[in-house]
PDB file as gemmi writes it, atoms N, CA and C in Angstrom:
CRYST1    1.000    1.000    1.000  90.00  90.00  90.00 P 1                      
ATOM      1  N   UNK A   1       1.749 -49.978  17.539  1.00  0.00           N  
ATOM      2  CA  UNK A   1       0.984 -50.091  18.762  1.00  0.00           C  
ATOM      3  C   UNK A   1      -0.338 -50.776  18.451  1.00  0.00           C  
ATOM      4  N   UNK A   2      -0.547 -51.527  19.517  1.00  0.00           N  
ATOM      5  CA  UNK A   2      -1.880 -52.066  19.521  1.00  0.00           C  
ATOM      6  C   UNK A   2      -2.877 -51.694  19.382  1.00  0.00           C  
ATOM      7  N   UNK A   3      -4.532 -51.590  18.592  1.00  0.00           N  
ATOM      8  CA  UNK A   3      -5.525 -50.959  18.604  1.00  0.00           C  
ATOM      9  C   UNK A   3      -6.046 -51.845  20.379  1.00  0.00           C  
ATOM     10  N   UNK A   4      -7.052 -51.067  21.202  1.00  0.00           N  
ATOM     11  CA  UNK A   4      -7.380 -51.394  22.196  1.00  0.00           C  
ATOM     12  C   UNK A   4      -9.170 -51.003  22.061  1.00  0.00           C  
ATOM     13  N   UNK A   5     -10.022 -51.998  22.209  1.00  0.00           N  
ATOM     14  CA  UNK A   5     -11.651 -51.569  22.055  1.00  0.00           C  
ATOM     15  C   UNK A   5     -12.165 -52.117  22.932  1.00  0.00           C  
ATOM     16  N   UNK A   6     -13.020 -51.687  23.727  1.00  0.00           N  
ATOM     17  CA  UNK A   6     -14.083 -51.622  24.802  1.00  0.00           C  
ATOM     18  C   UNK A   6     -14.970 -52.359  23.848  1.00  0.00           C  
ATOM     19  N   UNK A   7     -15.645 -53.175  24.200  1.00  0.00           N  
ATOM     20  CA  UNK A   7     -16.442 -54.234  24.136  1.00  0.00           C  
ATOM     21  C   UNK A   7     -17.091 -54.988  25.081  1.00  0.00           C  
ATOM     22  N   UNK A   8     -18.843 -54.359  25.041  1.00  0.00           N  
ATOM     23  CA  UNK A   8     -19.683 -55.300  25.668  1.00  0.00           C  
ATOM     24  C   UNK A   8     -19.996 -56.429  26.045  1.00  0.00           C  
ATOM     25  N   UNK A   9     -20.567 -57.288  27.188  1.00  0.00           N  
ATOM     26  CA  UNK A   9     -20.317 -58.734  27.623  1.00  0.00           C  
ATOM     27  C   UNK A   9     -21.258 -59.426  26.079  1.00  0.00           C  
ATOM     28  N   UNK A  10     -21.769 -58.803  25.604  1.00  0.00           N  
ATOM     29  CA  UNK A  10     -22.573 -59.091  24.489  1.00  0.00           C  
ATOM     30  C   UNK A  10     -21.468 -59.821  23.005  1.00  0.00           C  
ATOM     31  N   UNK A  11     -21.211 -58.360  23.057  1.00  0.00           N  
ATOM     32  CA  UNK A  11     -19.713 -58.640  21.908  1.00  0.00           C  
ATOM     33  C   UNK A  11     -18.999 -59.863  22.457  1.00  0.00           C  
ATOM     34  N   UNK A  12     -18.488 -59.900  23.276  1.00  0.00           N  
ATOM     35  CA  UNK A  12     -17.970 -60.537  23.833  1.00  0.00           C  
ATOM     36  C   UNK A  12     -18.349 -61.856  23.790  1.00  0.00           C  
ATOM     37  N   UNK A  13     -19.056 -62.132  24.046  1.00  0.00           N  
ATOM     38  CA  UNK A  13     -19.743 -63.821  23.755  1.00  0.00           C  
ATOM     39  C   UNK A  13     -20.059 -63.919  21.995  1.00  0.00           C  
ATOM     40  N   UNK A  14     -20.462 -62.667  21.871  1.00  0.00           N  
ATOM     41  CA  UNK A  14     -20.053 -63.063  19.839  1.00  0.00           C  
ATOM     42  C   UNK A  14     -18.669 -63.753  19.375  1.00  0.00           C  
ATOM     43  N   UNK A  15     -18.110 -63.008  19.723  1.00  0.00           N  
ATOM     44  CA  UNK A  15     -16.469 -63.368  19.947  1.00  0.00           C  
ATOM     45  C   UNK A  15     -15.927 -64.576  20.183  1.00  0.00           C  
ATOM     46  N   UNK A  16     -16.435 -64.905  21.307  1.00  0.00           N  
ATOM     47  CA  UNK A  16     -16.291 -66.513  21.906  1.00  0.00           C  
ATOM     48  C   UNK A  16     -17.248 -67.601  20.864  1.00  0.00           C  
ATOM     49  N   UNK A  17     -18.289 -67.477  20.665  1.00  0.00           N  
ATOM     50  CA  UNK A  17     -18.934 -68.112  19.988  1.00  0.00           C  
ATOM     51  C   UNK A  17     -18.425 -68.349  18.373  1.00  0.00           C  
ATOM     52  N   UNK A  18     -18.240 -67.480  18.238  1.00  0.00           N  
ATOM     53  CA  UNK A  18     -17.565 -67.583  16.581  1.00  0.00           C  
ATOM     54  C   UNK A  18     -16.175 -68.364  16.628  1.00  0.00           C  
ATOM     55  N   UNK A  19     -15.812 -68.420  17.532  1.00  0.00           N  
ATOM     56  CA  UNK A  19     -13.797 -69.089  17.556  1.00  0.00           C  
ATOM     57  C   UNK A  19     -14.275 -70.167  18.922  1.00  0.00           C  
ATOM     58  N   UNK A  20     -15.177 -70.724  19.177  1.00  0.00           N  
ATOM     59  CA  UNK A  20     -15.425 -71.892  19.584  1.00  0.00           C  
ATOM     60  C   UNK A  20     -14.501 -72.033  21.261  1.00  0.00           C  
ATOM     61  N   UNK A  21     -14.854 -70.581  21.728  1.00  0.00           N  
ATOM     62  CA  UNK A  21     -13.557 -70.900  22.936  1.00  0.00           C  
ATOM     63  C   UNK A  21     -14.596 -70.116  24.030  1.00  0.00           C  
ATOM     64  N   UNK A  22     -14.472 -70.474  25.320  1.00  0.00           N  
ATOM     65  CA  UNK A  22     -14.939 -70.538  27.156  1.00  0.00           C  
ATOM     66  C   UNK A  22     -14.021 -69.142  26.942  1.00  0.00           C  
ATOM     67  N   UNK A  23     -14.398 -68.322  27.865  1.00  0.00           N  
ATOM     68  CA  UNK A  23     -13.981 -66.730  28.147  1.00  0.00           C  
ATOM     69  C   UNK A  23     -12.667 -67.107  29.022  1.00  0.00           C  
ATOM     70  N   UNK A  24     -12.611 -68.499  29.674  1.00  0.00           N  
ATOM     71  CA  UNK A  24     -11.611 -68.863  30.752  1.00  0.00           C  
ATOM     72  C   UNK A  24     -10.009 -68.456  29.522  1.00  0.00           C  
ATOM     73  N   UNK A  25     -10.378 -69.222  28.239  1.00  0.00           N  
ATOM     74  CA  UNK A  25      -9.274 -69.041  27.363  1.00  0.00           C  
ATOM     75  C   UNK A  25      -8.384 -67.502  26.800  1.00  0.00           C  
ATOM     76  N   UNK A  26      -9.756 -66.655  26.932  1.00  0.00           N  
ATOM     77  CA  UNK A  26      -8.864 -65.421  26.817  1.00  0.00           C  
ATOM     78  C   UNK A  26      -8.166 -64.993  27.736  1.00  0.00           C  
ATOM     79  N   UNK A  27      -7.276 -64.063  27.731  1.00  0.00           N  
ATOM     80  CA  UNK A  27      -6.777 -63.414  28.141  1.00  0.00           C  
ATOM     81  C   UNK A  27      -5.834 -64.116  29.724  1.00  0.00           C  
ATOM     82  N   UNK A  28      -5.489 -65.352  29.235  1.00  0.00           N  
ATOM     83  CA  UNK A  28      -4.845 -66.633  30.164  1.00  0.00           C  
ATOM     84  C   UNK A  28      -3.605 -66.762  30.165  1.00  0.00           C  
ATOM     85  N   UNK A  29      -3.182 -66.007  29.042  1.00  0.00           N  
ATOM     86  CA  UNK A  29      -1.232 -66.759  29.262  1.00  0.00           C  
ATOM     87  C   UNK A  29      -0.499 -65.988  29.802  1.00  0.00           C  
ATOM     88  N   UNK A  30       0.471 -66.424  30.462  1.00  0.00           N  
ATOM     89  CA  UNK A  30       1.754 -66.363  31.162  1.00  0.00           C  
ATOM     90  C   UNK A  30       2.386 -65.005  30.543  1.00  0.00           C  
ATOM     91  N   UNK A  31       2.934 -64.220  31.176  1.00  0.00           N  
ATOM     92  CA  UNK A  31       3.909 -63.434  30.609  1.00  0.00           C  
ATOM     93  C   UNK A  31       4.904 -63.671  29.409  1.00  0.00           C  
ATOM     94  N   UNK A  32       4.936 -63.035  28.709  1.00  0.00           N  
ATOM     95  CA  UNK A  32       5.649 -63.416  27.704  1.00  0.00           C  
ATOM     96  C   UNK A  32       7.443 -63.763  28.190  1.00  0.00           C  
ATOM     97  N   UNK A  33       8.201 -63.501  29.038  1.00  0.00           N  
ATOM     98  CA  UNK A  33       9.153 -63.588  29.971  1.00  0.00           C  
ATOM     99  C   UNK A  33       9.069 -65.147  30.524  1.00  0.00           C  
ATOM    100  N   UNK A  34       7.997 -65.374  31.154  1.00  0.00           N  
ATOM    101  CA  UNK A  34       7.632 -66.560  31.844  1.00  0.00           C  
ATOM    102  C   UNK A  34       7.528 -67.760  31.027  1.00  0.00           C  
ATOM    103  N   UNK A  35       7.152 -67.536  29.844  1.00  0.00           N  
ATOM    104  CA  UNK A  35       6.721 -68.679  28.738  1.00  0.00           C  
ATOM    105  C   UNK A  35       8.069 -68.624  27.889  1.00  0.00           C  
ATOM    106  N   UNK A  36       8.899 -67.708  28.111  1.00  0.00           N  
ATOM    107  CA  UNK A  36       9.997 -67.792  27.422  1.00  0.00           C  
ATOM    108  C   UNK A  36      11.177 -68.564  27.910  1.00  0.00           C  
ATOM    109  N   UNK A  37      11.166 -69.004  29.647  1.00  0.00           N  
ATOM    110  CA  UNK A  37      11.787 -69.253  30.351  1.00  0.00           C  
ATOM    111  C   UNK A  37      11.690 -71.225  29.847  1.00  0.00           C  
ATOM    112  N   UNK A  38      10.262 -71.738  29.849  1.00  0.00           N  
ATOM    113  CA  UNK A  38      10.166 -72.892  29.615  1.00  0.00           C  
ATOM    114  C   UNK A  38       9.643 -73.173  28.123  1.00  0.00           C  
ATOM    115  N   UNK A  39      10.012 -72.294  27.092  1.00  0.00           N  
ATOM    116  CA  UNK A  39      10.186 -72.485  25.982  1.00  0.00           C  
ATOM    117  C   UNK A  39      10.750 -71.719  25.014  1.00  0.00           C  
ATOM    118  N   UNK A  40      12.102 -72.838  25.065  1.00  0.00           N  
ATOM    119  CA  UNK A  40      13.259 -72.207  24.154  1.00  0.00           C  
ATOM    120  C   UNK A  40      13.187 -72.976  22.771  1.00  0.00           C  
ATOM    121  N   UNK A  41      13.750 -71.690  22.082  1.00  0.00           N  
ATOM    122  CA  UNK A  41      14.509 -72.246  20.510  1.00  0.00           C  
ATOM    123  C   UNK A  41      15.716 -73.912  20.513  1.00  0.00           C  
ATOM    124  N   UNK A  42      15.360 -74.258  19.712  1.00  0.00           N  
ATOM    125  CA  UNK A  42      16.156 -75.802  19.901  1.00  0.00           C  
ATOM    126  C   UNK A  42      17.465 -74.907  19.194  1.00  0.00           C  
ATOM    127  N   UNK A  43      18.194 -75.460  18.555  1.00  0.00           N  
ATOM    128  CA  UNK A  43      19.865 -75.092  18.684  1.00  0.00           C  
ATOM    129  C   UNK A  43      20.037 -74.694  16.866  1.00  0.00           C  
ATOM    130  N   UNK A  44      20.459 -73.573  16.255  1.00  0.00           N  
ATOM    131  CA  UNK A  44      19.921 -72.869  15.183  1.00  0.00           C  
ATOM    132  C   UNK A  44      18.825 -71.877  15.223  1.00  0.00           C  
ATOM    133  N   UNK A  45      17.249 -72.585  16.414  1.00  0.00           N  
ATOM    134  CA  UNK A  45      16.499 -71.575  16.267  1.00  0.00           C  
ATOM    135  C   UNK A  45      16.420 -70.484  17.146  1.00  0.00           C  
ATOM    136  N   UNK A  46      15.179 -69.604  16.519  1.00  0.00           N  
ATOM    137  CA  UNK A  46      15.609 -68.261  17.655  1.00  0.00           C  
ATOM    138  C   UNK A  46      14.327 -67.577  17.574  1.00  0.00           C  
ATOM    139  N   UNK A  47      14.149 -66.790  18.580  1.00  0.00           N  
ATOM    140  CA  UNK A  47      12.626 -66.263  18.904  1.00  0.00           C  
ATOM    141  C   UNK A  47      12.385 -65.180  17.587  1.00  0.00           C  
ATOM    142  N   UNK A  48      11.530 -65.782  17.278  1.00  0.00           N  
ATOM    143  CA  UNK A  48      10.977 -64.832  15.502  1.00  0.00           C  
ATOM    144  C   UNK A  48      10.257 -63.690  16.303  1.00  0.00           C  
ATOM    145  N   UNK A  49       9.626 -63.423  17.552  1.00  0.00           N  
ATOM    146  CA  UNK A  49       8.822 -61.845  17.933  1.00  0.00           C  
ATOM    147  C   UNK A  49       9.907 -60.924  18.262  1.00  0.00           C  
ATOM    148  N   UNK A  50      11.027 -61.170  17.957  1.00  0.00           N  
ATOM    149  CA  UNK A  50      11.906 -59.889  18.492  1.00  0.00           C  
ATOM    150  C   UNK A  50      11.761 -59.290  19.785  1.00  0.00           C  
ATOM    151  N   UNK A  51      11.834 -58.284  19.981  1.00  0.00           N  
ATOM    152  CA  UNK A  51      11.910 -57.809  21.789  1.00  0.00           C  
ATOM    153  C   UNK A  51      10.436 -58.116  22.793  1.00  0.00           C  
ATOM    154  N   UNK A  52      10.767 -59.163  23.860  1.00  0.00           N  
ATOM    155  CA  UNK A  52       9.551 -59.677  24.594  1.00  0.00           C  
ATOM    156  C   UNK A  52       9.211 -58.824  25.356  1.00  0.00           C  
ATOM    157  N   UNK A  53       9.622 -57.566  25.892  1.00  0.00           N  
ATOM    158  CA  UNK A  53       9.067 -56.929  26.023  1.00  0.00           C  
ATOM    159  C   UNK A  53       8.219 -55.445  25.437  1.00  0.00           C  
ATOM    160  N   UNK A  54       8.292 -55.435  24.055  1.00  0.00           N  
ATOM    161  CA  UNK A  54       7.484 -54.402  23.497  1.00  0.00           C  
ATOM    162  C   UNK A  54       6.069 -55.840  22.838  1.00  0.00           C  
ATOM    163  N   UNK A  55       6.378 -57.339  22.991  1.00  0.00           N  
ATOM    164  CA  UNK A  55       5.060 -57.676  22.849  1.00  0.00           C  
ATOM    165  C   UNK A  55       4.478 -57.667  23.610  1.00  0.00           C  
ATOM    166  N   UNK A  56       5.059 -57.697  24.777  1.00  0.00           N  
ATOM    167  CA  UNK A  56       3.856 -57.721  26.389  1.00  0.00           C  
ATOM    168  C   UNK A  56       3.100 -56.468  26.088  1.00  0.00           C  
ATOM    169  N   UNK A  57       4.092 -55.448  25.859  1.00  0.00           N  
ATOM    170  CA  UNK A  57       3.355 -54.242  25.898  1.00  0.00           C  
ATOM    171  C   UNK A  57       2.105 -53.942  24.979  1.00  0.00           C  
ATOM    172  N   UNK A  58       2.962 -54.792  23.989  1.00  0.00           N  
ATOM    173  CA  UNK A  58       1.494 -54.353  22.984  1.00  0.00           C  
ATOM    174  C   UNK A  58       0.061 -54.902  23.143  1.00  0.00           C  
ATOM    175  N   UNK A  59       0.497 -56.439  23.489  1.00  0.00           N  
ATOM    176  CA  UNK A  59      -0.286 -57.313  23.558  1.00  0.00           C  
ATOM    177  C   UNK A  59      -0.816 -57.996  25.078  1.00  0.00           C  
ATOM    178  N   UNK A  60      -0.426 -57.805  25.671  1.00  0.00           N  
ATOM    179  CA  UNK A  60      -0.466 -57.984  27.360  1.00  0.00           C  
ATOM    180  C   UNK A  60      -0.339 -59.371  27.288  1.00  0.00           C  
ATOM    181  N   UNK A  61      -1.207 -60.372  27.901  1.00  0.00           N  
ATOM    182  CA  UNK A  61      -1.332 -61.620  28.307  1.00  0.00           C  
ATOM    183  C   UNK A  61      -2.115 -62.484  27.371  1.00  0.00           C  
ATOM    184  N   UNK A  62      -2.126 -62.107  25.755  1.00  0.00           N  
ATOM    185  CA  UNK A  62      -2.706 -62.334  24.625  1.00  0.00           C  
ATOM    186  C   UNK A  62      -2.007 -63.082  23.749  1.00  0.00           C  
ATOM    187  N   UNK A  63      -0.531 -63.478  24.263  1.00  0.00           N  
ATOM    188  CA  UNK A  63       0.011 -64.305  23.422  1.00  0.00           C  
ATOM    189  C   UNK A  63       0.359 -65.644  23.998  1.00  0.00           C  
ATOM    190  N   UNK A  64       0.875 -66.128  22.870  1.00  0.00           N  
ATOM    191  CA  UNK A  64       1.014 -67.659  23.581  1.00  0.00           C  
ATOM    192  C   UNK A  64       2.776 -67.910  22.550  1.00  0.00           C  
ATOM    193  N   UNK A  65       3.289 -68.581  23.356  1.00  0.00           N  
ATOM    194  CA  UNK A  65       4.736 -68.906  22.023  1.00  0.00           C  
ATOM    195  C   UNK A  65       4.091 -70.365  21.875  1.00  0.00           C  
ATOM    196  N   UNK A  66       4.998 -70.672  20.502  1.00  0.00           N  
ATOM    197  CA  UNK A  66       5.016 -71.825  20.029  1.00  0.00           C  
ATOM    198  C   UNK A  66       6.124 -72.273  19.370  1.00  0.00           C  
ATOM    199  N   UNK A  67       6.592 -73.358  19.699  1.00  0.00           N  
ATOM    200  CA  UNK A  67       8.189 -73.660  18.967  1.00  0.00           C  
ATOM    201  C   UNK A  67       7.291 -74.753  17.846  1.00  0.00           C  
ATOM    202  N   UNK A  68       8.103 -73.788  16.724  1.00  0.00           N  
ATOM    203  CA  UNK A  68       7.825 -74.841  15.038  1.00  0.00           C  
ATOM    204  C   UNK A  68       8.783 -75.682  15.371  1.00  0.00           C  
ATOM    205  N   UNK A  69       7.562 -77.295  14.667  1.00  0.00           N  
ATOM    206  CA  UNK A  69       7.891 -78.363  14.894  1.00  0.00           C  
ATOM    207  C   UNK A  69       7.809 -79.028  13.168  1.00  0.00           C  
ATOM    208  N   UNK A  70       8.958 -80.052  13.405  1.00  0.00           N  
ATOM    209  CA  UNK A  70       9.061 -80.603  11.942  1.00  0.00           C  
ATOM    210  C   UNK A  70       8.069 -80.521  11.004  1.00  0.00           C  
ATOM    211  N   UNK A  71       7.832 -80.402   9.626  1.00  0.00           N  
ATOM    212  CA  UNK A  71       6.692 -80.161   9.089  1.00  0.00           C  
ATOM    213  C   UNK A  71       5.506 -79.490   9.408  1.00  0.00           C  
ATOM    214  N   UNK A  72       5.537 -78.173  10.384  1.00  0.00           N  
ATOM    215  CA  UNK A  72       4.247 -77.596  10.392  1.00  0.00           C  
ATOM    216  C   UNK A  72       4.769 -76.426   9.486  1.00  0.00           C  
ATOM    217  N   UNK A  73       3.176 -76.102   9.225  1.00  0.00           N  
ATOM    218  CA  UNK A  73       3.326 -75.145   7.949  1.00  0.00           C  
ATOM    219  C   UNK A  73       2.724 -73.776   8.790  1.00  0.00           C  
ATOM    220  N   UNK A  74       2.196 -72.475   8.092  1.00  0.00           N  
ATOM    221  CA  UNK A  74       1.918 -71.227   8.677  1.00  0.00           C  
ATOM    222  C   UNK A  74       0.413 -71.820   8.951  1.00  0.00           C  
ATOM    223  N   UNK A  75      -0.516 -72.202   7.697  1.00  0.00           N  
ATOM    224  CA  UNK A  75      -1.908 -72.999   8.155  1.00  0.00           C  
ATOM    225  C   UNK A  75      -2.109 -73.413   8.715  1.00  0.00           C  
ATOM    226  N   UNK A  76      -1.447 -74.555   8.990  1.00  0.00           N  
ATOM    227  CA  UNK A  76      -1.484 -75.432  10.395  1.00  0.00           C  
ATOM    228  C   UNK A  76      -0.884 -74.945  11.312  1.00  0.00           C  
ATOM    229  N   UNK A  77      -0.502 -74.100  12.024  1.00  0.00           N  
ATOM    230  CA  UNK A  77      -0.308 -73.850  12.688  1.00  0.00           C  
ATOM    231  C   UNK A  77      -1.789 -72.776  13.286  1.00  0.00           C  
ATOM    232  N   UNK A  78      -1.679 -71.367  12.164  1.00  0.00           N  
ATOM    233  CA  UNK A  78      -3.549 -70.996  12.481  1.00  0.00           C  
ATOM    234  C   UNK A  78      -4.381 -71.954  12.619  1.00  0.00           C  
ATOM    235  N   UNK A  79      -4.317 -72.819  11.749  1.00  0.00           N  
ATOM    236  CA  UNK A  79      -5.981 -74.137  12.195  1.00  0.00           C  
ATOM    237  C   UNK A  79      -5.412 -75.010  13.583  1.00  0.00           C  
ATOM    238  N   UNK A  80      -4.376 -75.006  14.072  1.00  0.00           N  
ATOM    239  CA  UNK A  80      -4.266 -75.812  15.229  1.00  0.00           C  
ATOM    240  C   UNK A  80      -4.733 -74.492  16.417  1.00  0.00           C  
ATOM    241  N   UNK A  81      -4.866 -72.787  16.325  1.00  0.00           N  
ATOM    242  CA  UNK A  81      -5.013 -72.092  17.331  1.00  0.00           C  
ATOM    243  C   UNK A  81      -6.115 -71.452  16.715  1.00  0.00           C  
ATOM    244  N   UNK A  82      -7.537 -71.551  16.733  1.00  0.00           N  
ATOM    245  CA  UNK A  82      -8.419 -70.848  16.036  1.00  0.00           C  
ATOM    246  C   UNK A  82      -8.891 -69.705  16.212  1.00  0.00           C  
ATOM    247  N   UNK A  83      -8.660 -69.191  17.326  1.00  0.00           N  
ATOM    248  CA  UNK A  83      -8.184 -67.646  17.730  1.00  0.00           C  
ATOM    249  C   UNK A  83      -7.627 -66.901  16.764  1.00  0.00           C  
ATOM    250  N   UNK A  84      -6.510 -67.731  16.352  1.00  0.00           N  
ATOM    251  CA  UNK A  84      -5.563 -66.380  15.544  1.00  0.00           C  
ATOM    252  C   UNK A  84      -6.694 -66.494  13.939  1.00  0.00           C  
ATOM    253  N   UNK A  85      -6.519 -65.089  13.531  1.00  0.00           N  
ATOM    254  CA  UNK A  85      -7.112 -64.351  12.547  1.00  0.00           C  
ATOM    255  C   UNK A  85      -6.503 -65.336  11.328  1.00  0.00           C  
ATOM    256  N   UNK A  86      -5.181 -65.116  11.196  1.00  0.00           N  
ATOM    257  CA  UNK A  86      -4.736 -65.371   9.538  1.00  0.00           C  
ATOM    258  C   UNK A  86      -2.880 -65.825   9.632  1.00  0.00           C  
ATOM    259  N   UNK A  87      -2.760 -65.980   8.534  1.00  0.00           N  
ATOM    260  CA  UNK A  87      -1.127 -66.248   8.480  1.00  0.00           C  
ATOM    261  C   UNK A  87      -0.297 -64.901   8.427  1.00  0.00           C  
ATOM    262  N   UNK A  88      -1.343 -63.807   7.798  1.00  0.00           N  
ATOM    263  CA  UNK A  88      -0.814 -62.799   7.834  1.00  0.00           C  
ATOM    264  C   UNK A  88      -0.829 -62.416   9.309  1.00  0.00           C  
ATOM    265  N   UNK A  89      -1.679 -62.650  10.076  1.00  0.00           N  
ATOM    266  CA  UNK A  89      -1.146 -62.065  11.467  1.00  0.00           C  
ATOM    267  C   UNK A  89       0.175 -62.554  12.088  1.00  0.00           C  
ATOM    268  N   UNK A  90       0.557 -64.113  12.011  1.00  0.00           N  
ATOM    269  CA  UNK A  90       1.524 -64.800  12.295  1.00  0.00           C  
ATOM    270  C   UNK A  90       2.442 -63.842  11.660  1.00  0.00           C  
ATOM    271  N   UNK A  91       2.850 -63.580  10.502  1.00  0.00           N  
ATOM    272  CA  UNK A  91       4.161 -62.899   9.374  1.00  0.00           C  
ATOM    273  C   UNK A  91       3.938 -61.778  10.460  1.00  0.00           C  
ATOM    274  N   UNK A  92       3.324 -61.295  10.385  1.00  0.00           N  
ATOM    275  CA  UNK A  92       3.413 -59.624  11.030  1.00  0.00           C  
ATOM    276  C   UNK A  92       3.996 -59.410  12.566  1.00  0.00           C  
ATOM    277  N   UNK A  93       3.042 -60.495  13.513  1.00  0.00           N  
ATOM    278  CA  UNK A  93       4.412 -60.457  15.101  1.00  0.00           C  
ATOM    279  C   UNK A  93       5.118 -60.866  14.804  1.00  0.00           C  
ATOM    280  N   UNK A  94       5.677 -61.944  14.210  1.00  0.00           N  
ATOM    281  CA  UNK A  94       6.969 -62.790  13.831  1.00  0.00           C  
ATOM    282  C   UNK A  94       8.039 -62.332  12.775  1.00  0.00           C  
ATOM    283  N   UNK A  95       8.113 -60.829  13.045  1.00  0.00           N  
ATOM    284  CA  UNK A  95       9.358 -60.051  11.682  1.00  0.00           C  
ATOM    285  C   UNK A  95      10.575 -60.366  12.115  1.00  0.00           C  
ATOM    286  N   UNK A  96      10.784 -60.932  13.264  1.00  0.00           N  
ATOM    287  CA  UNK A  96      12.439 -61.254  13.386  1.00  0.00           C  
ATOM    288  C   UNK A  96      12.766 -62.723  12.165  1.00  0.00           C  
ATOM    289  N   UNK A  97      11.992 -63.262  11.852  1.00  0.00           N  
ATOM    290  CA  UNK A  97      12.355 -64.467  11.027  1.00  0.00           C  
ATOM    291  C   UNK A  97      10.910 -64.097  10.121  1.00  0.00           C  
ATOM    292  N   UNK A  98      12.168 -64.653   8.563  1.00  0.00           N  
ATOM    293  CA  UNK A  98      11.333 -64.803   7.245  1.00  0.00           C  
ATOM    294  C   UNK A  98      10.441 -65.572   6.859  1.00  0.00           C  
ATOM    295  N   UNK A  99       9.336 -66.109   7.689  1.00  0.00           N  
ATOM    296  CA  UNK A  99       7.674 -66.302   7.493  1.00  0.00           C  
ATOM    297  C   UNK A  99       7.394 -66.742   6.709  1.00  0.00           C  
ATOM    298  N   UNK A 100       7.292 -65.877   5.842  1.00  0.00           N  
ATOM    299  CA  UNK A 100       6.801 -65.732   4.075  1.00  0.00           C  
ATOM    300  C   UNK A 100       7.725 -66.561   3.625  1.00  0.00           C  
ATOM    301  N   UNK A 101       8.984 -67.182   3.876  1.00  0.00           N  
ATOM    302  CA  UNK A 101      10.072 -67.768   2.548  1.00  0.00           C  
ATOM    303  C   UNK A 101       9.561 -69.300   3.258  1.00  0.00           C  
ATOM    304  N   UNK A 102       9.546 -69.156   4.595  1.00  0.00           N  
ATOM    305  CA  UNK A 102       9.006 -70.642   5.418  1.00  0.00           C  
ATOM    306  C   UNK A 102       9.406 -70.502   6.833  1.00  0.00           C  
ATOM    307  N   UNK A 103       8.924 -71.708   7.494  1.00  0.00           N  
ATOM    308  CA  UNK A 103       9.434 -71.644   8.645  1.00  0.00           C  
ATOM    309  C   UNK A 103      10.769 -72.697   8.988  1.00  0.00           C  
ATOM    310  N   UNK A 104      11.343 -72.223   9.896  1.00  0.00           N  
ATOM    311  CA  UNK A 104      12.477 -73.244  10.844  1.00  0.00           C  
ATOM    312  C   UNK A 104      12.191 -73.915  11.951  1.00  0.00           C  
ATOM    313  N   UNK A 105      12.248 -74.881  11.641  1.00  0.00           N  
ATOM    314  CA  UNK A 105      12.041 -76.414  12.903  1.00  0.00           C  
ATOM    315  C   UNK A 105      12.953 -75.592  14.280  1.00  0.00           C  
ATOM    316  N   UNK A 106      12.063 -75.862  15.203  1.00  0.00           N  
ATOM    317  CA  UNK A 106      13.188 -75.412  16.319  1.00  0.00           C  
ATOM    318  C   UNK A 106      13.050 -73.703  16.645  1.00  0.00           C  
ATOM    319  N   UNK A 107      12.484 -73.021  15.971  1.00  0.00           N  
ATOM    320  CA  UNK A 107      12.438 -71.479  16.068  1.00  0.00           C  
ATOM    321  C   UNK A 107      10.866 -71.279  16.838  1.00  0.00           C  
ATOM    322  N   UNK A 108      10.983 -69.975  17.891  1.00  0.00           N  
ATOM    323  CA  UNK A 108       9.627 -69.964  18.433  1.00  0.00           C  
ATOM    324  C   UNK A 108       8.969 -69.024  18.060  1.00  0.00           C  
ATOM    325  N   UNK A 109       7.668 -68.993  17.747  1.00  0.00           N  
ATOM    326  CA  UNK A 109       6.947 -67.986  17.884  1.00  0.00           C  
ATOM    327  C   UNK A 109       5.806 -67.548  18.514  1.00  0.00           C  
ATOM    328  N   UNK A 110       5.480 -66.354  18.154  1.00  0.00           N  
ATOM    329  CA  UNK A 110       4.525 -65.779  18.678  1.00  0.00           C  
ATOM    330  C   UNK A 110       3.044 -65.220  18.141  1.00  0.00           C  
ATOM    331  N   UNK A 111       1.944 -66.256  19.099  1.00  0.00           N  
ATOM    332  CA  UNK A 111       0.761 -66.264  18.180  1.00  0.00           C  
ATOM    333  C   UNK A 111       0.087 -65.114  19.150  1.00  0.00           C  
ATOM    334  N   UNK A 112      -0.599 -64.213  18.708  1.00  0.00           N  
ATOM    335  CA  UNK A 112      -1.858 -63.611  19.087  1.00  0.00           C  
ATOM    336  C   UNK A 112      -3.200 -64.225  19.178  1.00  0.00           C  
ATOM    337  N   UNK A 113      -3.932 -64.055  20.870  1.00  0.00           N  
ATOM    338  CA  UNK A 113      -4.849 -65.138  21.098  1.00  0.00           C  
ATOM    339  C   UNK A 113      -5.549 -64.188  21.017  1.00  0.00           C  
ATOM    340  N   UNK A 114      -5.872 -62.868  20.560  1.00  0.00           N  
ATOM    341  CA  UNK A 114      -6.900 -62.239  20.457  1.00  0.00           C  
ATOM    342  C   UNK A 114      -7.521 -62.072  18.849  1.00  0.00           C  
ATOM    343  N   UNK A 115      -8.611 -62.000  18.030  1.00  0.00           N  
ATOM    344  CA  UNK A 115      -8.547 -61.663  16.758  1.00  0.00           C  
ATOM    345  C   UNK A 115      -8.200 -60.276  16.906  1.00  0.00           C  
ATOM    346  N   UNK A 116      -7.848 -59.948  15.777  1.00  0.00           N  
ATOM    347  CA  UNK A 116      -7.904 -58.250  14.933  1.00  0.00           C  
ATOM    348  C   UNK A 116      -9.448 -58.055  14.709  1.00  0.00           C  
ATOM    349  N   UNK A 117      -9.539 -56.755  14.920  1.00  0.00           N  
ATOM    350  CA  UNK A 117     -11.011 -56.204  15.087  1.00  0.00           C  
ATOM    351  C   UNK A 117     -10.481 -54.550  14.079  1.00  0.00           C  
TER     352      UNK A 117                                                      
END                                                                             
């Protein structure tokens, strides 16, 4: 389960300021259902977050999918979303597929747009 923290409009612009992002960006995406509808696994791949609905739950409107594309790596993929914390956060929603050995072209996943606190 998700940790959940109350945080001041103060914090809050710390937050934003440090990861270079408008408050419009948090807490913006689509249902995880909805984003799943117009982005599928290409043919071999397959959704690495496992059940979309215990991430909604955990995570509400904090994620975003992303289908791995030829040559992206776990880095590039964190430095293309500067939100997310680490690669280890990526490995950790993404336990339906092996992360750590590499990724699969065509497989989607699931980034967390919030940091870990």
């Amino acid at each position: 389960m998700a940790k959940r923290f109350i945080i001041s409009e103060e914090e809050k612009g710390d937050i934003l300021s440090k990861y270079g992002l408008v408050s419009e960006q948090m807490n913006q995406q689509k249902e995880v259902s909805a984003q799943m509808e117009k982005i599928k696994p290409e043919m071999g791949g397959k959704y690495c977050f496992g059940d979309p609905k215990r991430l909604q739950a955990n995570y509400g409107y904090n994620v975003k999918l992303y289908k791995v594309k030829s040559g992206d790596t776990l880095s590039g993929i964190v430095s293309k979303h500067p939100i997310v914390d680490s690669v280890d956060d990526l490995i950790r929603i993404n336990k339906s597929c092996a992360l750590n050995k590499g990724l699969n072209s065509g497989d989607v996943l699931a980034i967390l747009m919030v940091p870990s606190m």
